[in-house]
N, C-alpha and C positions, 0 to 999 in steps of 0.2 A: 504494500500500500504506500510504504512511503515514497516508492520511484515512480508514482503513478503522481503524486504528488510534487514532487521535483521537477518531472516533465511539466506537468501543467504549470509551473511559475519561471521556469527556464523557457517554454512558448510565449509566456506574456510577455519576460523580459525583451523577449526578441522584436514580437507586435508594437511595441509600447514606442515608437514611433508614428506608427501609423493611426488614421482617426479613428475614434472608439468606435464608432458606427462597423468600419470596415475589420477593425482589431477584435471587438467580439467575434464577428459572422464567420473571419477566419480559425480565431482560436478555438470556437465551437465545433465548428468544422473539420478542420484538420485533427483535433482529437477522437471524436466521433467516428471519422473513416478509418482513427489508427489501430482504436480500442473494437470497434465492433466490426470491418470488413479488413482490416488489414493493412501493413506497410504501405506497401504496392499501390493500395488505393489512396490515399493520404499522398504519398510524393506524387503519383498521376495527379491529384487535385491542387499541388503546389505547382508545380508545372503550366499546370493549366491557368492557373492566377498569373504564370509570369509570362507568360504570354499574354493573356490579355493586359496586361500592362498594372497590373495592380500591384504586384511586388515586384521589386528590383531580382538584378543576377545575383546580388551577395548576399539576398535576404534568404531567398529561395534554398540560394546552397547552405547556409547555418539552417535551414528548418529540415533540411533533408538529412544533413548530417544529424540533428538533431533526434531526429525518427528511428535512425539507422542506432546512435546511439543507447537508447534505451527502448529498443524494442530485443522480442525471445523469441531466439531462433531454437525450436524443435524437431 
């Protein structure tokens, strides 16, 4: 529980540039697709955001790194 916890305040740090409007909808988001469909889906959906132009190239790559880091491989 507590790396479930740590991810979730190590994503905000990350967001906490961005406006709250778009920093929620992403941090809900991207934990949502990490915790219930998987890595894979979450970095597809970060991707997807930097393309459309909502997150930059060096945000994108700390949230992926990010995912990669505390996710469990089985």
């Amino acid at each position: 529980m507590r790396k479930d916890y740590e991810f979730r305040y190590l994503l905000g740090q990350l967001l906490k540039d961005l406006p709250e409007g778009v920093q929620g909808a992403l941090k809900g988001t991207i934990y949502s697709k990490a915790a219930n469909m998987g890595v894979k889906e979450a970095r597809d959906y970060i991707l997807k955001k930097k393309e459309e132009g909502v997150i930059d190239e060096p945000l994108a790559r700390k949230l992926i790194d990010l995912l990669y880091k505390y996710s469990v491989y089985r």
